[in-house]
N, C-alpha and C positions, 0 to 999 in steps of 0.2 A: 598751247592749250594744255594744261593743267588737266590729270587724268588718275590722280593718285585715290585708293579708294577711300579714303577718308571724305570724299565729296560726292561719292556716289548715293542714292537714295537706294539701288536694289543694285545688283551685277551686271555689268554692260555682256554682250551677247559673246559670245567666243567666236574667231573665225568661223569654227564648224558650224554653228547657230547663224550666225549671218547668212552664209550662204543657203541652208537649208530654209532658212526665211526668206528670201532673198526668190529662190525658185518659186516659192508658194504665192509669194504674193505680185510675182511675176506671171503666173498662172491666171490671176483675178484680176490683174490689172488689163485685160483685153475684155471687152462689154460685149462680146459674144458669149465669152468662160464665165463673165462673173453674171451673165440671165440663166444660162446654162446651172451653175449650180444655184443660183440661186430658187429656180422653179425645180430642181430635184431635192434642196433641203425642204420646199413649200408644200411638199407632197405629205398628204396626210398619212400616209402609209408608211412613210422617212425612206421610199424609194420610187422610183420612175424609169418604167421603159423608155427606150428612145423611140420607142414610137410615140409618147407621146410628149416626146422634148420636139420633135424635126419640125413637125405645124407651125410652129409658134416664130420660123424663122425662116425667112428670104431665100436659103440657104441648101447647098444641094448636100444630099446624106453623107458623101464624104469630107465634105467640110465640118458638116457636125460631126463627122467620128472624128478627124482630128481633132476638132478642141475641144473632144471627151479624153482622148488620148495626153493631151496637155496636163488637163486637169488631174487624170490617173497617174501620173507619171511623176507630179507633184506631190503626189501623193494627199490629193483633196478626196475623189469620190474614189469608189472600188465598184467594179461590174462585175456580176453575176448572168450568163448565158443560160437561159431558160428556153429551150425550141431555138426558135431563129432570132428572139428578140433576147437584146443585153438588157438586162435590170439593173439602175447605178442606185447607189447611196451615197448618200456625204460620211465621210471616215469622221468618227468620232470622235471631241478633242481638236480638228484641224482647225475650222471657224475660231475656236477658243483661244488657242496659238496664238491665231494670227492676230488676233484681239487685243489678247491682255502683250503682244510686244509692243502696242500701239497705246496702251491703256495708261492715263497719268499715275504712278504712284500715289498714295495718301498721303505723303508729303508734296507731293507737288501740286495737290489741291488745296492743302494749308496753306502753303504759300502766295496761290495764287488767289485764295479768296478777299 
């Protein structure tokens, strides 16, 4: 395979990108993480207690703190400790990452039209 950049359309990722991509989209790729942040980005307020993330699922409270811990750790959402409840948000930018390293170039829509 031919890798020279003369054939590339943008920069392929560098190891360090890969793997810091790699953890992230490892993160969302389990359907508890990816409802999880998906109902705290849907939050009109662009954050969510876990209290009212835990209702929404089968699931006993330590299990959802781990895979807020997942997510956090990835560096998807950031919690803020307010009394006894943690308030999450989605980190700014991360969604978007993870997006445009999935997203066709404008050449590869030329070509593909």
């Amino acid at each position: 395979m031919r890798t020279d950049a003369a054939q590339l359309s943008r920069p392929a990722l560098s190891p360090a990108e890969a793997t810091e991509l790699a953890t992230r989209f490892k993160a969302v790729a389990d359907p508890t993480r990816l409802r999880l942040l998906s109902l705290i980005a849907a939050h009109a307020s662009g954050e969510a207690c876990v209290c009212d993330l835990t209702p929404g699922f089968d699931l006993s409270g330590p299990t959802i703190s781990h895979h807020l811990k997942v997510l956090r750790e990835a560096g998807l959402i950031t919690g803020e400790r307010r009394g006894t409840w943690i308030y999450y948000r989605v980190v700014p930018g991360t969604l978007a990452t993870l997006a445009q390293a999935l997203s066709p170039t404008p050449h590869d829509l030329e070509v593909n039209a």
